[in-house]
ROZAZA-62834 format. One record per residue: z, x, y of N, C-alpha, C in turn; residue in one letter; chain. Coordinates in steps of 0.001 Angstrom, whole numbers, plus 500000, padded with zeros to 6 digits. Atoms other than C-alpha are relative to their C-alpha. Layout:
NODE     n_pz     n_px     n_py    ca_pz    ca_px    ca_py     c_pz     c_px     c_py   code   unit
NODE        Z        X        Y        Z        X        Y        Z        X        Y      A      A
...
END
This chain:
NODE     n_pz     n_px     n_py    ca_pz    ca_px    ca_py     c_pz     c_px     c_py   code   unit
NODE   500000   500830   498804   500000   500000   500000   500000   500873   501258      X      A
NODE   499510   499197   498683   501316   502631   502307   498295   500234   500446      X      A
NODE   501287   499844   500082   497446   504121   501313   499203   499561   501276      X      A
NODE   501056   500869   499416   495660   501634   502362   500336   499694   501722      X      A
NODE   499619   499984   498536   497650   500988   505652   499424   501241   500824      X      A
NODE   500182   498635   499466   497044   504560   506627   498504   500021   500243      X      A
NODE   501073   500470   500456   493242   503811   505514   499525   499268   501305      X      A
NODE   500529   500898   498752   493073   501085   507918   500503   500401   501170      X      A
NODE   498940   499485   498499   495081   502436   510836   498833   501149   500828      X      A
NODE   501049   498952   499633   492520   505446   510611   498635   499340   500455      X      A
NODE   501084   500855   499473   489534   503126   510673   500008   499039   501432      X      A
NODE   500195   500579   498695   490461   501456   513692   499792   500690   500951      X      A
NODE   500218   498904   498743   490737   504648   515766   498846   500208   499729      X      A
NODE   501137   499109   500047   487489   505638   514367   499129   499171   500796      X      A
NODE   500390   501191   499094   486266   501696   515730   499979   500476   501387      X      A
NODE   499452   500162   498231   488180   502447   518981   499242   501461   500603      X      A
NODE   501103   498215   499231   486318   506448   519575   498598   499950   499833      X      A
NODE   500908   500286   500014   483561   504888   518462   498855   498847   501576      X      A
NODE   500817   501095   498540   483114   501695   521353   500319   501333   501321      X      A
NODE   500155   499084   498958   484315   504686   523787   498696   500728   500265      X      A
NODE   500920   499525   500076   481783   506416   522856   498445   499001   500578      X      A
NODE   500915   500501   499769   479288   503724   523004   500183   499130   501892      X      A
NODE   499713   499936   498420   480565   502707   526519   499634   501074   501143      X      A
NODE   500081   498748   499245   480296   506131   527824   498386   500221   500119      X      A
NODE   501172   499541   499853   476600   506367   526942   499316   498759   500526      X      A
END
């Protein structure tokens, strides 16, 4: 469980540096 939390926690920052990213350009 912990896993998967960690899993998803990471995927959201990657979401969230991702729309930065796409904002920025």
């Amino acid at each position: 469980m912990f896993g998967t939390l960690m899993f998803f926690e990471l995927n959201f920052q990657c979401m969230i540096i991702m729309d930065y990213f796409l904002r920025y350009y």
